[in-house]
C-alpha positions in Angstrom: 0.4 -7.5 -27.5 2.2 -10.5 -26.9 5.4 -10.4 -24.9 8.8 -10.9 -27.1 9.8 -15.0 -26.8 13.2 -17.0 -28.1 15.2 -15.5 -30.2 13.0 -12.2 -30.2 13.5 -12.2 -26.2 17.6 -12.6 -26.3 17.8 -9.4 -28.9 15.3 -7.5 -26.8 17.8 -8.3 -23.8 21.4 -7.8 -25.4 20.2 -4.9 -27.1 19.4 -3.2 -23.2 22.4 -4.6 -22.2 24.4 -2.8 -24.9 22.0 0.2 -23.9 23.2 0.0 -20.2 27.0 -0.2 -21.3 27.0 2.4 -23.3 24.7 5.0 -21.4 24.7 4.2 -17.5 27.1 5.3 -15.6 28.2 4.9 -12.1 27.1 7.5 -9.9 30.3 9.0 -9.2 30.8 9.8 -13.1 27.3 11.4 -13.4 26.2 14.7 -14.0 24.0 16.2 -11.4 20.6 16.9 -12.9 19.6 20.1 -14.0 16.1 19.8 -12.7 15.2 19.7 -9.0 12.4 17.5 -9.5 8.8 17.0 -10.2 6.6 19.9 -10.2 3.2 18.2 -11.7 2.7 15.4 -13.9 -0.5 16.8 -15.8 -2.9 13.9 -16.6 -6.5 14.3 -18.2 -9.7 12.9 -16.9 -13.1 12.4 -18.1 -14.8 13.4 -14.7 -13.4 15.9 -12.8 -15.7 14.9 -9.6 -15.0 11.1 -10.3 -11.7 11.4 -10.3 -11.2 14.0 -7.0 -12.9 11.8 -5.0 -10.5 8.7 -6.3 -7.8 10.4 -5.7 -8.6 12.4 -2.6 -11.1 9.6 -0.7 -9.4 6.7 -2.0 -5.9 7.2 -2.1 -5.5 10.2 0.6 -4.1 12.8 -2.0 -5.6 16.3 -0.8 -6.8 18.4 -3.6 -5.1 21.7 -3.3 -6.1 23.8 -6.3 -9.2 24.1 -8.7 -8.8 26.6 -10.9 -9.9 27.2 -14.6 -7.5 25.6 -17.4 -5.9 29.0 -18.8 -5.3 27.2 -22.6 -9.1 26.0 -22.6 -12.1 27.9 -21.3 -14.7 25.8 -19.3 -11.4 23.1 -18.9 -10.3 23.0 -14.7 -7.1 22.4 -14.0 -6.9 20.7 -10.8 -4.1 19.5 -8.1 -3.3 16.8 -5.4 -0.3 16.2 -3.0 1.1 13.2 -3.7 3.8 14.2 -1.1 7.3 15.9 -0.8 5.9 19.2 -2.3 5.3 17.1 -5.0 1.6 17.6 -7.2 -0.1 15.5 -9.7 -2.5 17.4 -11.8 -5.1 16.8 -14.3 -7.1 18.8 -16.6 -10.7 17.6 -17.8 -11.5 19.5 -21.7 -15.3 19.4 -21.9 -16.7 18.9 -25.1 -14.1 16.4 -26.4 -14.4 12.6 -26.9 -12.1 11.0 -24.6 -11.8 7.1 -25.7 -11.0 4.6 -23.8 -7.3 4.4 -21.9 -5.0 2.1 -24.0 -1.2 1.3 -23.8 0.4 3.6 -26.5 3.4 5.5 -27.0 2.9 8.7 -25.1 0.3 7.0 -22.7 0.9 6.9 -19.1 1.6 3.6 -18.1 1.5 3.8 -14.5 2.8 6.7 -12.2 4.6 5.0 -8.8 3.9 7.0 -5.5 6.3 5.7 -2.6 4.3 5.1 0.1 5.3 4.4 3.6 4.6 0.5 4.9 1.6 2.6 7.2 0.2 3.9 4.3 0.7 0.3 1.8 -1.2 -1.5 4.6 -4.4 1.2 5.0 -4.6 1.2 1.5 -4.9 -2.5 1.0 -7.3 -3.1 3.8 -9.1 0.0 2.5 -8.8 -1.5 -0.7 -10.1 -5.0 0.4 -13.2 -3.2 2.3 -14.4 -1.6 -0.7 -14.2 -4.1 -2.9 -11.8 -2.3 -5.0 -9.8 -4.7 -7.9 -5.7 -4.4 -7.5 -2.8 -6.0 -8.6 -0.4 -6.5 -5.3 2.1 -8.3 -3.1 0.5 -11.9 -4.0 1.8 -11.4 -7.6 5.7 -11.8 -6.5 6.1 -7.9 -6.3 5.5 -7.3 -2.3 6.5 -3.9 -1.8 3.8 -2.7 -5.0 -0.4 -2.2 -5.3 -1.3 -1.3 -8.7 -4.8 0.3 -9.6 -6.6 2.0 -12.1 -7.9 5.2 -11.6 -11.3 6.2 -12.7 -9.9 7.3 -16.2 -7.4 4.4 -16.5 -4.5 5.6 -15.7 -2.1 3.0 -13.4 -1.2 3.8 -10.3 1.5 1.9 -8.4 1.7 2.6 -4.4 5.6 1.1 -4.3 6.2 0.7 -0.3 10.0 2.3 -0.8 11.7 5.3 -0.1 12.3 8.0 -2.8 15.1 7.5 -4.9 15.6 3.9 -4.4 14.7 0.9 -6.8 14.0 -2.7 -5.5 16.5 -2.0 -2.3 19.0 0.1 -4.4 19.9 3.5 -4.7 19.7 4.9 -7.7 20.3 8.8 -6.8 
């Protein structure tokens, strides 16, 4: 899908300025949240196997539960930490025809995992050792590694702390 250009581009851009005007507002005149964060983002895979061991040897992400999918016998329903009692999940539904990842509405586009500057620079050597294909600093965005996982989901390890966006706060 080609990217918006001329005129296309400046209504794209006024229209998420008008956005920003009329629906952010300063911190001090929000409203705290009513959630206290992320539980699990629940993702599906293909290969439950495959994608522990992307998740678990590549990345570092301990699995911490394997359990059976309570909605769908013979389905697993399966957990890492991704840090900050935080969990990404993912649930595998055998006997269905999984196509290929795309960029849809209601896709995952990437999921972001701040990652300390320790953990960025393992990962990229680790990364570079295996032979594994990323998107990363060279490409003007320094502080992010992006990667596929086995199932085609994006994952982004951003080197920044929780909560903050390139250098600013946002909560």
């Amino acid at each position: 899908m080609p990217a918006p250009e001329g005129s296309e581009l400046e209504k794209v851009r006024h229209r998420r300025a008008e956005l920003r005007e009329r629906y952010l507002k300063p911190a001090d005149q929000r409203p705290p949240t009513r959630a206290q964060g992320v539980h699990h983002a629940a993702l599906i895979c293909r290969d439950v196997e495959e994608t522990i061991r992307f998740y678990q040897d590549t990345l570092g992400f301990p699995l911490v539960e394997l359990v059976e999918n309570r909605d769908y016998p013979g389905s697993s329903h399966f957990f890492f930490d991704i840090g900050n009692r935080n969990l990404l999940g993912f649930f595998d539904f055998p006997g269905h025809e999984h196509p290929d990842w795309q960029e849809t509405i209601g896709g995952v586009q990437h999921i972001a995992l701040s990652v300390s500057p320790e953990a960025f620079a393992r990962a990229k050597q680790l990364f570079d050792e295996r032979g594994i294909e990323y998107l990363g600093p060279d490409r003007g965005v320094e502080d992010s590694l992006y990667i596929r996982d086995p199932n085609g989901v994006g994952v982004e390890l951003y080197r920044e702390e929780l909560g903050v966006f390139e250098g600013v706060r946002l909560v």
